[in-house]
Residue frames relative to the residue before (quaternion, step in Angstrom):
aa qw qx qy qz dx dy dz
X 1.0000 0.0000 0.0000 0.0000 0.00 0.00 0.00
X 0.5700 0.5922 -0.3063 0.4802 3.23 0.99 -0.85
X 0.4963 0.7621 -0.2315 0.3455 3.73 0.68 -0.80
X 0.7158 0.4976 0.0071 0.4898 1.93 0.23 -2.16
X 0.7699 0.2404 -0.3413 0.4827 3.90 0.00 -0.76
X 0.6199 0.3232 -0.6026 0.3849 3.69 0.37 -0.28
X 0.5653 0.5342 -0.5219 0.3502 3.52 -0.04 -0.39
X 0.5550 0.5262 -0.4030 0.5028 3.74 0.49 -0.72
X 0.8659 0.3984 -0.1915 0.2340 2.67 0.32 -1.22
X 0.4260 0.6560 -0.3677 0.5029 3.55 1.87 -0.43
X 0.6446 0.5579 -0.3655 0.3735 3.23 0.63 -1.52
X 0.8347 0.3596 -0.2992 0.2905 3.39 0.17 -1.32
X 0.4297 0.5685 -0.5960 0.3701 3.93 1.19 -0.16
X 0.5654 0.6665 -0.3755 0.3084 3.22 1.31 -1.83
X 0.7930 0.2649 -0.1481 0.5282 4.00 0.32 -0.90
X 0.5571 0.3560 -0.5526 0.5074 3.67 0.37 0.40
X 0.5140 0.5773 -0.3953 0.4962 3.90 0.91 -0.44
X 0.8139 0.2355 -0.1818 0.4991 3.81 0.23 -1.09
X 0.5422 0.4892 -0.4749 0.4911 3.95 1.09 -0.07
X 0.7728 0.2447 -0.2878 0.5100 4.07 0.78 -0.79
X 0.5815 0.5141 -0.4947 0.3910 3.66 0.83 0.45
X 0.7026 -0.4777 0.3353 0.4072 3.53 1.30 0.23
X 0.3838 0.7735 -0.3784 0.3336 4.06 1.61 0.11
X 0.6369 0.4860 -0.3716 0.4691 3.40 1.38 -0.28
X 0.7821 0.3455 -0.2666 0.4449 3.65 1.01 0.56
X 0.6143 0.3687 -0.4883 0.4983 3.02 1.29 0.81
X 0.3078 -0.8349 0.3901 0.2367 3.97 -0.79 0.82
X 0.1742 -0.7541 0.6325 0.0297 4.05 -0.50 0.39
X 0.8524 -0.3291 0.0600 0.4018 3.37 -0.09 1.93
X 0.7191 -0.3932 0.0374 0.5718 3.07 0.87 1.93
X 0.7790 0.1492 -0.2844 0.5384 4.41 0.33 -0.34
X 0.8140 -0.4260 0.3088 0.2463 2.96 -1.87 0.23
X 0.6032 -0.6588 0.2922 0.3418 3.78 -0.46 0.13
X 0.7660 0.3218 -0.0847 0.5501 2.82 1.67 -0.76
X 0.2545 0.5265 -0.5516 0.5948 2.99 1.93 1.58
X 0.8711 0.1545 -0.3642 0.2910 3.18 0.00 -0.68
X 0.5414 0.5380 -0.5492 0.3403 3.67 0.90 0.46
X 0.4217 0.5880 -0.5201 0.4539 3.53 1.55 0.04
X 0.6076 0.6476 -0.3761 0.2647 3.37 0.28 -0.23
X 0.3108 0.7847 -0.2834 0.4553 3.33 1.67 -0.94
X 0.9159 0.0010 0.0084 0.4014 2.92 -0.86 -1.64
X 0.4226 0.7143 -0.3177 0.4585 3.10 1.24 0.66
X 0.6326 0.5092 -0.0747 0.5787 3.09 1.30 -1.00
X 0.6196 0.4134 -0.2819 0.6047 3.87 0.82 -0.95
X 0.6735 0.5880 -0.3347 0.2978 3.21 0.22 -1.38
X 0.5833 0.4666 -0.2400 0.6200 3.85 1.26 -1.17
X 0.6869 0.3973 -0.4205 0.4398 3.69 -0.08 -0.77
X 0.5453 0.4971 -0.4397 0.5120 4.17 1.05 -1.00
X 0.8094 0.4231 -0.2030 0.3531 3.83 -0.03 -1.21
X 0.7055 0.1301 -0.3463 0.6045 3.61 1.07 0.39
X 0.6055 0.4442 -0.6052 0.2641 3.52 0.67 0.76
X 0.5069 0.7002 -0.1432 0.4820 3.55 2.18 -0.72
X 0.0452 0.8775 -0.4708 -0.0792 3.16 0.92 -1.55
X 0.4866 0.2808 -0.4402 0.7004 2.87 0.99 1.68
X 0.3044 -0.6464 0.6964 -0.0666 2.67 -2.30 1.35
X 0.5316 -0.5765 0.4935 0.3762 3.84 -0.70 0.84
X 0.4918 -0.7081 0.4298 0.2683 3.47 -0.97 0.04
X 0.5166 -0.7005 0.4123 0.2691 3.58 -0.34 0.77
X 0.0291 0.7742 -0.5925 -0.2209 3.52 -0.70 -0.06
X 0.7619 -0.3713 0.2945 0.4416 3.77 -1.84 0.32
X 0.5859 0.3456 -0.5103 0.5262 4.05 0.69 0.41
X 0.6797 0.2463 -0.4590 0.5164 3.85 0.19 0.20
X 0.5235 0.5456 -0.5644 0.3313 3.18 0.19 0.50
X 0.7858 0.4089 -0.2090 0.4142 3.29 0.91 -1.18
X 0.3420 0.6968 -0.4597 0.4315 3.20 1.42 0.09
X 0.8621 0.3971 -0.2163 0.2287 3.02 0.16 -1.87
X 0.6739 0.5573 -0.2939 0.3860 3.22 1.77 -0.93
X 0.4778 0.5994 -0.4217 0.4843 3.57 1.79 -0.09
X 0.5130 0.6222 -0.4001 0.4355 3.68 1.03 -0.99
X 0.8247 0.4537 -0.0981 0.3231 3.01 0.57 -1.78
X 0.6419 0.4257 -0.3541 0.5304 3.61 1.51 -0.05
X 0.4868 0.5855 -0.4090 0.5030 3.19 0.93 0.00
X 0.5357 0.5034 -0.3729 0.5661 3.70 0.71 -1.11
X 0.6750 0.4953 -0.3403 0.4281 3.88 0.09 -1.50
X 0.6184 0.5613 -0.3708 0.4062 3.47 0.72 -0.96
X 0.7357 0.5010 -0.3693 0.2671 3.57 0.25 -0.73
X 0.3133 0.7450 -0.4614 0.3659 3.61 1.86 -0.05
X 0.8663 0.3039 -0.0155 0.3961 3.02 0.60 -1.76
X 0.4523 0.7988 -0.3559 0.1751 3.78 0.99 -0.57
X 0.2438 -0.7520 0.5012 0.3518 3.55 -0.39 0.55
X 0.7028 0.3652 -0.1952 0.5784 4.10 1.38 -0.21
X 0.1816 -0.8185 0.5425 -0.0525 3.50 0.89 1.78
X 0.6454 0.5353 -0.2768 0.4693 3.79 0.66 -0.52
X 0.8571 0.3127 -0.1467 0.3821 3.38 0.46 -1.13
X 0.3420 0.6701 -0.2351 0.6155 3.10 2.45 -0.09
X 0.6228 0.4448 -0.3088 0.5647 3.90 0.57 -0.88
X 0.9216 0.2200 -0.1479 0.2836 3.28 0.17 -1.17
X 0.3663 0.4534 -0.6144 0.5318 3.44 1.51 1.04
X 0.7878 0.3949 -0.4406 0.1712 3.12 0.64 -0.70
X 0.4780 0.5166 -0.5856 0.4021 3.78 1.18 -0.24
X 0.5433 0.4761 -0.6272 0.2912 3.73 0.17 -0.21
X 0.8887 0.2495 -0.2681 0.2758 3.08 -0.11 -1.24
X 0.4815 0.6899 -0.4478 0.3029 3.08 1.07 1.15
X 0.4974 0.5603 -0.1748 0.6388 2.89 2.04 -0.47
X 0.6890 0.3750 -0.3777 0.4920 3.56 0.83 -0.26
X 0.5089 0.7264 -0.2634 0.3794 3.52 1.49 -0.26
X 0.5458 0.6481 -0.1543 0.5082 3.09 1.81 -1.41
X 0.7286 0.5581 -0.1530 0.3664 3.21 0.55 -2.23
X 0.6635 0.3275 -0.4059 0.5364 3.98 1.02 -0.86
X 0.7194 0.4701 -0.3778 0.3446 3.65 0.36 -0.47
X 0.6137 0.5958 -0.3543 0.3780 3.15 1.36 0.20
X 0.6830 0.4748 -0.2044 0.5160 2.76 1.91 -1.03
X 0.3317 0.6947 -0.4026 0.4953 3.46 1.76 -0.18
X 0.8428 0.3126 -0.1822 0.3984 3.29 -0.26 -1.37
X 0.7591 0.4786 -0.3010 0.3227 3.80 0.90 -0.57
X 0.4953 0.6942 -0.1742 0.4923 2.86 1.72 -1.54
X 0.3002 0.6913 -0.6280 0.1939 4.09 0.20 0.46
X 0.7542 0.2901 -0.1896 0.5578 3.76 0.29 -0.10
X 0.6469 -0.6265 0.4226 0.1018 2.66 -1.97 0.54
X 0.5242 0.5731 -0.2506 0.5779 3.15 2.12 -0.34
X 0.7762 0.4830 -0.2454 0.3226 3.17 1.06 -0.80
X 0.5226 0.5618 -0.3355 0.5465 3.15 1.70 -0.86
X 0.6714 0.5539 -0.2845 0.4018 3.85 0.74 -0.77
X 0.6556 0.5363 -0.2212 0.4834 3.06 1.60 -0.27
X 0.6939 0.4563 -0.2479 0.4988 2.93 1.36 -0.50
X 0.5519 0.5246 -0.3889 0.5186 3.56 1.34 -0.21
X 0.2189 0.7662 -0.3635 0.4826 3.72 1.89 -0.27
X 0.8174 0.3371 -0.1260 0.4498 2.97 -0.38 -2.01
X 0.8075 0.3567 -0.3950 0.2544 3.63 -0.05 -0.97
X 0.3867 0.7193 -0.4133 0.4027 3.55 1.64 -0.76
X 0.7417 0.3464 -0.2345 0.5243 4.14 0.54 -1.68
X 0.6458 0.4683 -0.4648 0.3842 3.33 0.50 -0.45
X 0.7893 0.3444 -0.2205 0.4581 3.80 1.04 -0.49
X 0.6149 0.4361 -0.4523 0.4766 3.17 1.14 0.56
X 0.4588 0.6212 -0.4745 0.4225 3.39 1.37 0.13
X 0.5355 0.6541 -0.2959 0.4447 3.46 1.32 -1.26
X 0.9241 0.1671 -0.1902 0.2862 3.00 0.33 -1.19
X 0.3735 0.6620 -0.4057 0.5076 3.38 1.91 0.33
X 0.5012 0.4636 -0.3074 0.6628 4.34 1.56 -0.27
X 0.7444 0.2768 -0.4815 0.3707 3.69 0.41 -0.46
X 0.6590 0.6082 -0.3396 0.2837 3.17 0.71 -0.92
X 0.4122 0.5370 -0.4298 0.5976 3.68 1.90 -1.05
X 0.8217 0.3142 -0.3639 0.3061 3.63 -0.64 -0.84
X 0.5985 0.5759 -0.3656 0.4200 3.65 0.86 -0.03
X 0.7239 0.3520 -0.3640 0.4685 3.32 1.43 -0.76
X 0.6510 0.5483 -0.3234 0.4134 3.64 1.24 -0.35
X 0.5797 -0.6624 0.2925 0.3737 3.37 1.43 0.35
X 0.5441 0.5187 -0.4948 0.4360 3.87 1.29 -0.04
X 0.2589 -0.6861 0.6796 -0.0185 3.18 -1.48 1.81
X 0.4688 -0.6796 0.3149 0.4683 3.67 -0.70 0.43
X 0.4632 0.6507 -0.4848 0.3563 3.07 0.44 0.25
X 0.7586 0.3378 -0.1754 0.5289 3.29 0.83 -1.24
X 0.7417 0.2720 -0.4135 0.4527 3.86 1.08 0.62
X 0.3398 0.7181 -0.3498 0.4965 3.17 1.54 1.16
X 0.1381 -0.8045 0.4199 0.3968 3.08 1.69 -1.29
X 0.3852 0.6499 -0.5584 0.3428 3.69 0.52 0.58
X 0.6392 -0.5062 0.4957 0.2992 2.89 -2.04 0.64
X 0.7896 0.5450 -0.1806 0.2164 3.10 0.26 -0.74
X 0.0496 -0.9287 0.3401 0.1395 3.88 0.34 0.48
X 0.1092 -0.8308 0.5436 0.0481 3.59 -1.32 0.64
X 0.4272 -0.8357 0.2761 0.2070 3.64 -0.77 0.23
X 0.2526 0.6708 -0.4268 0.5514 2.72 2.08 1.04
X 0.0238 -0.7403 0.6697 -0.0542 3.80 -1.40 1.36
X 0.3263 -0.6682 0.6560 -0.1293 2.86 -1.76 1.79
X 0.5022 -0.3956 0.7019 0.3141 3.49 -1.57 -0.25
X 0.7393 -0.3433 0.4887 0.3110 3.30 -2.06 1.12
X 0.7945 -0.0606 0.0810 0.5988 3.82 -1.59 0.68
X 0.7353 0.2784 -0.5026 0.3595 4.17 -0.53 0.48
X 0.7140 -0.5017 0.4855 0.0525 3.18 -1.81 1.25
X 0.4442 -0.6878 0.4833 0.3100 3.67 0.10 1.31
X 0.7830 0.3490 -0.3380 0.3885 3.53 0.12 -1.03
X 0.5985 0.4796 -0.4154 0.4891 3.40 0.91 -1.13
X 0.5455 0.5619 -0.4667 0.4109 4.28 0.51 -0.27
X 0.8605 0.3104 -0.1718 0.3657 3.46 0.63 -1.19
X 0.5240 0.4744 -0.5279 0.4709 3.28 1.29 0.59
X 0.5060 0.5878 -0.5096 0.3724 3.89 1.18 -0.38
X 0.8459 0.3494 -0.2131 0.3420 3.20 0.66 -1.23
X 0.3865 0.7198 -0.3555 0.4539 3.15 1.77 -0.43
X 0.7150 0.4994 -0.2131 0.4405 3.87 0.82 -1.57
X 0.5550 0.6813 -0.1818 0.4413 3.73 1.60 -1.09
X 0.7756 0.4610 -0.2117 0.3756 3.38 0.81 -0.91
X 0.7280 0.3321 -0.3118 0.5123 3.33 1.11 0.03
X 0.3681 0.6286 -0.4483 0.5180 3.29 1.58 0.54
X 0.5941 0.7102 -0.1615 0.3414 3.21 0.80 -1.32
X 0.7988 0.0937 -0.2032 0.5584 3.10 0.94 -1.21
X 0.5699 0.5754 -0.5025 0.3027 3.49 0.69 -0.09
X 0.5253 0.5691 -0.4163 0.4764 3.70 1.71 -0.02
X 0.7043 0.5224 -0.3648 0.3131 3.80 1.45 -0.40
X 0.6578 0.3886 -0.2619 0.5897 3.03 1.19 -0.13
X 0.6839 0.5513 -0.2491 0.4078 3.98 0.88 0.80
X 0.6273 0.5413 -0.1031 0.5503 3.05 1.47 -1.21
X 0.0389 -0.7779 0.5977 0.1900 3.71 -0.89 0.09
X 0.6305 0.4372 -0.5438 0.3401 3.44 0.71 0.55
X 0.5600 -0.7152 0.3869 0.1587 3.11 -1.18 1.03
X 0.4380 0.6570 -0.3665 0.4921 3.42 1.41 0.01
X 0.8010 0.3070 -0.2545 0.4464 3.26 0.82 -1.58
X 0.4510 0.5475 -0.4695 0.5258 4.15 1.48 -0.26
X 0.7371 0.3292 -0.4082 0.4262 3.64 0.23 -0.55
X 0.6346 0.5195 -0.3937 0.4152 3.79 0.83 -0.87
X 0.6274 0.5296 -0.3480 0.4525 4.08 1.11 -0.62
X 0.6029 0.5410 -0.3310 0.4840 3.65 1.34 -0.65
X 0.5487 0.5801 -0.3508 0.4892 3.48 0.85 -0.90
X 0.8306 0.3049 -0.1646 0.4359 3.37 0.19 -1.61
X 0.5781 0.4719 -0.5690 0.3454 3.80 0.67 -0.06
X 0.6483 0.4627 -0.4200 0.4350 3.98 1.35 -0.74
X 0.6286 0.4526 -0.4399 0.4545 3.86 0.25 -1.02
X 0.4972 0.7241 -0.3481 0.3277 4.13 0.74 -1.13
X 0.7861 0.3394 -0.0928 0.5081 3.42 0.46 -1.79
X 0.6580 0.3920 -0.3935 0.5085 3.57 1.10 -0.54
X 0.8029 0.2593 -0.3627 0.3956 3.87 0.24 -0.14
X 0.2652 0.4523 -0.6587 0.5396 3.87 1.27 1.26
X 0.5296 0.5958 -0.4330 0.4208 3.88 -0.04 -0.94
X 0.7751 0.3976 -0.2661 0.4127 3.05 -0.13 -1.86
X 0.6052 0.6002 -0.3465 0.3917 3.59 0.78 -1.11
X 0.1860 -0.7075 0.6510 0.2027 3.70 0.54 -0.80
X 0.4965 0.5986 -0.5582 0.2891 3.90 0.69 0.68
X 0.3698 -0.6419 0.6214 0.2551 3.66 -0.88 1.52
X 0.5636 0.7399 -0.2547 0.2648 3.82 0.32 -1.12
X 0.7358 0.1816 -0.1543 0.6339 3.26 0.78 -1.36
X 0.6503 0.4441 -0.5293 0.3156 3.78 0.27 -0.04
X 0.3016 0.6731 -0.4844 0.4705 3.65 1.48 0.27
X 0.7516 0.5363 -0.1553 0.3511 3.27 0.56 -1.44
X 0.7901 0.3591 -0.2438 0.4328 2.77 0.83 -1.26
X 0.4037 0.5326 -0.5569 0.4933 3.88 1.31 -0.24
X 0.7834 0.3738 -0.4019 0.2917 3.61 -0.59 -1.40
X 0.6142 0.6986 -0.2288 0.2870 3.43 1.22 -0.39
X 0.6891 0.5290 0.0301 0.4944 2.49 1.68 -1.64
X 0.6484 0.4899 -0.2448 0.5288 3.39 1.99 -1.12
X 0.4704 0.5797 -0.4748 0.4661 3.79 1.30 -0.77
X 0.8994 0.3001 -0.1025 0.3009 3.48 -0.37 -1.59
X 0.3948 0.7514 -0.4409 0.2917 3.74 1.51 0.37
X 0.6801 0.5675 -0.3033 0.3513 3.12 0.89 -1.20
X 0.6382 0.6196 -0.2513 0.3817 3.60 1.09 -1.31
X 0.6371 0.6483 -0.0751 0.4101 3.16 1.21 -1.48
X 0.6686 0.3033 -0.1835 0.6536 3.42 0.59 -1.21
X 0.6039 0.5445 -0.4433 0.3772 3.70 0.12 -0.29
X 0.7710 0.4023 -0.1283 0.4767 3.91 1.39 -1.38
X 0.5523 0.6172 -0.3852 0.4070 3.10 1.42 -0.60
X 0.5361 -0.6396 0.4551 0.3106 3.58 -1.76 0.87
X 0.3771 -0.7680 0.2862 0.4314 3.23 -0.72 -0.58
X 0.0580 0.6006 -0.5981 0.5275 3.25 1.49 1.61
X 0.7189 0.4045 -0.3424 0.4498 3.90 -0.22 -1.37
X 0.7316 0.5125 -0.3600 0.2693 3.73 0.48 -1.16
X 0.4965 0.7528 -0.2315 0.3650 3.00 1.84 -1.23
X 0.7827 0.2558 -0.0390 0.5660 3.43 0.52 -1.87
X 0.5169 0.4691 -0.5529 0.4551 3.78 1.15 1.17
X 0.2353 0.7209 -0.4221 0.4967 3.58 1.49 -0.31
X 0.8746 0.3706 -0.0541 0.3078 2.54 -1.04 -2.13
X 0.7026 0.4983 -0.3294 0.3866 3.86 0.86 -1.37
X 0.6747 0.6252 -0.2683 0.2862 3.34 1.01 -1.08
X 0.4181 0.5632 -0.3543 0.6185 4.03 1.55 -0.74
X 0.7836 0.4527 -0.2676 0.3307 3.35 -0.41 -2.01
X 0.6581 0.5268 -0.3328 0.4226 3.79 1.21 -1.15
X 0.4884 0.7366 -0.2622 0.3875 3.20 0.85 -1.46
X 0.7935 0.5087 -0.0558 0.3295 3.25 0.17 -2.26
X 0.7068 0.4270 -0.2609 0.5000 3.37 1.25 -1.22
X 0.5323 0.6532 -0.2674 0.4674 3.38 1.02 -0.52
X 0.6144 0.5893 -0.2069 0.4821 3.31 1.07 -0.30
């Protein structure tokens, strides 16, 4: 049984890694990539619940999920765009899945930290690909194949804006992982990504997520600077010019 959840539970870092590294736009025999790594922990997760026969307990925020899920479904009686209605709604059926996945795995505090882990690399990979494609000159446009050209850079098959809200959402993960975490790999891997991060939202040209990422950034400042050493405060100094500069 045990097993059985860490696997689940590998899987899912495994797909929050390829879902914020940009896996939901590249495809691998007709679905997304990070459909079928949803499968994983998707897959264990069922074998755990009919070998256990037991289910974590919901609480009054899945509920309201589901009944939003479910008006939406209701919606499709009446819609005047039955097509584009289906397919918001498989999303949020799949996004329905994903909290109950993270419900049911997420039981600790190491683990949830681990998963904020995963999405952090998965979006600094993103934005370590935008930044390659910015210095090699491929705008999305021109890895879209269109005629037309702009000076806003993205990741293969992902949506500039939808990029800068990944990485936009990442950055205050990031630091709430520097002032939490004790391995020093991942404090040094969260520095890395908070500079390469802000330079490939830039690159993105998305006004949207940098909304996000302020309100994000303005919620979780206070806490932060309050825990942080004053080594960390130091090389925020220093990071902020150097960011600032490259971005330029």
């Amino acid at each position: 049984m045990r097993g059985l959840d860490n696997l689940a539970y590998a899987g899912l870092c495994l797909f929050v890694v390829t879902l914020s590294g940009g896996g939901d736009g590249r495809t691998a025999g007709g679905l997304a990539l990070s459909t079928w790594f949803a499968l994983i922990p998707l897959g264990f997760v069922t074998l755990r619940i009919l070998t256990a026969r037991r289910l974590r307990r919901p609480t009054s925020i899945h509920s309201l999920l589901l009944a939003f899920t479910a008006w939406v479904a209701a919606s499709s009686i009446w819609t005047l765009a039955r097509d584009s209605t289906l397919t918001r709604l498989g999303t949020y059926i799949a996004l329905l899945i994903f909290v109950a996945l993270i419900w049911e795995l997420g039981v600790t505090t190491t683990r949830i930290q681990g998963l904020i882990v995963s999405y952090v690399l998965g979006a600094g990979i993103a934005s370590a690909m935008t930044i390659y494609n910015y210095l090699t000159g491929q705008s999305t446009s021109q890895l879209e194949g269109q005629e037309w050209d702009t000076l806003r850079y993205s990741v293969e098959g992902v949506n500039a804006d939808e990029l800068g809200l990944i990485v936009g959402l990442s950055i205050p993960m990031a630091l709430y992982l520097l002032i939490t975490s004790k391995n020093r790999v991942i404090r040094m891997g969260c520095w890395i990504h908070l500079a390469a991060g802000f330079i490939a939202m830039f690159l993105s040209g998305t006004r949207g997520a940098m909304i996000a990422l302020l309100a994000g950034t303005v919620l979780i400042c206070g806490p932060i600077l309050s825990r942080m050493s004053n080594m960390q405060r130091t090389i925020a100094v220093f990071m902020l010019p150097a960011v600032v500069c490259a971005a330029l």
